[in-house]
C-alpha positions in Angstrom: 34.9 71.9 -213.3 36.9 73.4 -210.5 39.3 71.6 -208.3 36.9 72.3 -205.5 33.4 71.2 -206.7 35.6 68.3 -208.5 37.0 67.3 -204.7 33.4 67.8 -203.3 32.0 65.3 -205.9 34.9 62.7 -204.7 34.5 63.1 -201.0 30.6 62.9 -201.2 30.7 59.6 -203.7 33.3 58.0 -200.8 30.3 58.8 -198.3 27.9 57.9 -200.3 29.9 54.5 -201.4 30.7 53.3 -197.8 27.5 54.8 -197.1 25.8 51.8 -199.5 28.3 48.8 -198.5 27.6 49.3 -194.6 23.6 49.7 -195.0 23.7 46.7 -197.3 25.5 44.6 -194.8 23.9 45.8 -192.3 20.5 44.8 -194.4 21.4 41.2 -195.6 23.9 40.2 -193.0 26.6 40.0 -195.5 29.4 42.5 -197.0 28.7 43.1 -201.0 31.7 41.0 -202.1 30.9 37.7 -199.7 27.1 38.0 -200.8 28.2 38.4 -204.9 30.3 34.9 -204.3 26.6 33.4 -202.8 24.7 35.1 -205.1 27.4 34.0 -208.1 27.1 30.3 -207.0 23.1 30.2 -206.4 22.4 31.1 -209.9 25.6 29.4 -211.5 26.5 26.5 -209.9 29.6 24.7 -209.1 32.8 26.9 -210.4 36.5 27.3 -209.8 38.1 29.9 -207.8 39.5 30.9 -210.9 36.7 31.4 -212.7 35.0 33.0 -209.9 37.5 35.6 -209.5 37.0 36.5 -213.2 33.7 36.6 -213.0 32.8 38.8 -209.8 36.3 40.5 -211.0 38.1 39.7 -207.7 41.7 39.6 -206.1 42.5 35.6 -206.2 43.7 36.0 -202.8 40.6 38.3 -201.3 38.3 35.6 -202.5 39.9 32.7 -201.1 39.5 34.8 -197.6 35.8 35.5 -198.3 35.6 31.5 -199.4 37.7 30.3 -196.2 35.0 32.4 -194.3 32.3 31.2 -195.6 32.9 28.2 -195.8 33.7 27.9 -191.9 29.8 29.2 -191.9 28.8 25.9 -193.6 27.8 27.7 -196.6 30.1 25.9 -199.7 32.1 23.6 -199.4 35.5 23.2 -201.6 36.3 20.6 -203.7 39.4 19.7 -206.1 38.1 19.5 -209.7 38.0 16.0 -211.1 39.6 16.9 -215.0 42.1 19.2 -213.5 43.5 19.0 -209.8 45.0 22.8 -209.9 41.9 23.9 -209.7 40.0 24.2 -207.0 36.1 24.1 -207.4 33.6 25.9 -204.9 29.5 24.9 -204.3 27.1 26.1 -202.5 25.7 23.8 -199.7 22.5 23.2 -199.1 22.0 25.2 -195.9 23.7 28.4 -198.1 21.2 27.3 -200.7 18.5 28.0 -198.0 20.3 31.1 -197.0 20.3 32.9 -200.1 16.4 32.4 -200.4 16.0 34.0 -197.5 18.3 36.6 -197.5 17.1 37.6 -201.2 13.5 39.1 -199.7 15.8 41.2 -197.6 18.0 41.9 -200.3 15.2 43.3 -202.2 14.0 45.8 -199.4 17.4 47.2 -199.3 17.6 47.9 -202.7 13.8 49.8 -202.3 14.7 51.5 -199.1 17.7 52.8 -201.0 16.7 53.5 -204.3 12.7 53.9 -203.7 12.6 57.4 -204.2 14.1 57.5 -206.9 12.5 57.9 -210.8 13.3 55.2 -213.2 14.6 58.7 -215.2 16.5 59.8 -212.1 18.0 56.3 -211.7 19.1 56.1 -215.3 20.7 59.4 -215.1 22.5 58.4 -211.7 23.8 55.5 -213.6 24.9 56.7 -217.1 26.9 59.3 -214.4 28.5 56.7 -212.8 29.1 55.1 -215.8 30.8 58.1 -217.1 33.1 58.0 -214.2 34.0 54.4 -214.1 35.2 54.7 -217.7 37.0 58.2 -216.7 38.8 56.3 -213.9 39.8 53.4 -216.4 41.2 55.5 -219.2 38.2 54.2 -221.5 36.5 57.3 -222.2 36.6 58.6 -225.5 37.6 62.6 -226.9 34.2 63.9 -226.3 34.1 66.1 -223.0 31.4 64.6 -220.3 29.3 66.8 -221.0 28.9 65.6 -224.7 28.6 62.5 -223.6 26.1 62.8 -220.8 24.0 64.8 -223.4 24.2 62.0 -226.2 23.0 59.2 -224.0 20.7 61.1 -222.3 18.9 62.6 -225.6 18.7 58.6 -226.8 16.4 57.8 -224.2 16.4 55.0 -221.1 19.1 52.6 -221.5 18.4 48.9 -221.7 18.7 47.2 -218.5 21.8 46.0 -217.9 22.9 42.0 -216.7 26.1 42.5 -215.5 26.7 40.6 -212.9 28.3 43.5 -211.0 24.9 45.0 -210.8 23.8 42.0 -209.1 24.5 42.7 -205.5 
């Protein structure tokens, strides 16, 4: 790939990327990382900061900043943990409880309004790309050239629907 169509692909996946996070907070009311920390807690439960920053693969510090703010909202509260008082432990409340049901309708029609048009084909393909590139950017990718490995998993058919929580959003 030339330099060129390879800096075309980068500028237009920056567009298209803050493209995504300012229509999806525009949607729900909530930027993608403060809505994974609702989402995270509505379907989990009670957890640690630590663990949460694991989880939704976080900077410690960022997350305390979404937390602080969203706890000032009335959303979670924040609790010391009863077996070890280093951690500190984060829960939803029940007004954020109420919140995330009735953002997730909302959440749902972004996610058509977005994606709609696309083919369950054309959206595999868009994400066994991405894919491609995330392990790129990580240093994970194996000998084969992309194009190998685009070929392989496209010739094996629609991959299995994923549950990472990263897909979440």
């Amino acid at each position: 790939m030339s330099d060129t169509l390879a800096l075309r692909a980068i500028h237009q996946l920056g567009r298209t990327y803050r493209a995504l996070m300012a229509g999806f907070e525009a949607s729900i009311g909530y930027s993608v990382p403060r809505w994974r920390i609702l989402l995270s807690l509505f379907h989990e439960g009670e957890m640690s900061q630590k663990q949460m920053a694991q989880q939704l693969r976080l900077d410690p510090g960022a997350l305390t900043r979404h937390i602080k703010a969203i706890e000032c909202e009335g959303l979670i509260a924040r609790n010391n943990d009863s077996a070890d008082n280093r951690l500190t432990n984060v829960v939803l409340t029940e007004s954020g409880r109420k919140r995330v049901q009735q953002t997730l309708p909302r959440r749902a029609a972004f996610f058509e309004s977005a994606f709609g048009n696309l083919s369950e084909e054309q959206a595999e393909e868009l994400i066994v790309v991405l894919r491609s590139l995330e392990s790129r950017m990580q240093g994970d990718c194996s000998e084969l050239p992309v194009d190998a490995q685009l070929t392989d998993v496209l010739q094996a058919g629609p991959l299995p629907r994923a549950t990472d929580e990263r897909e979440e959003h």
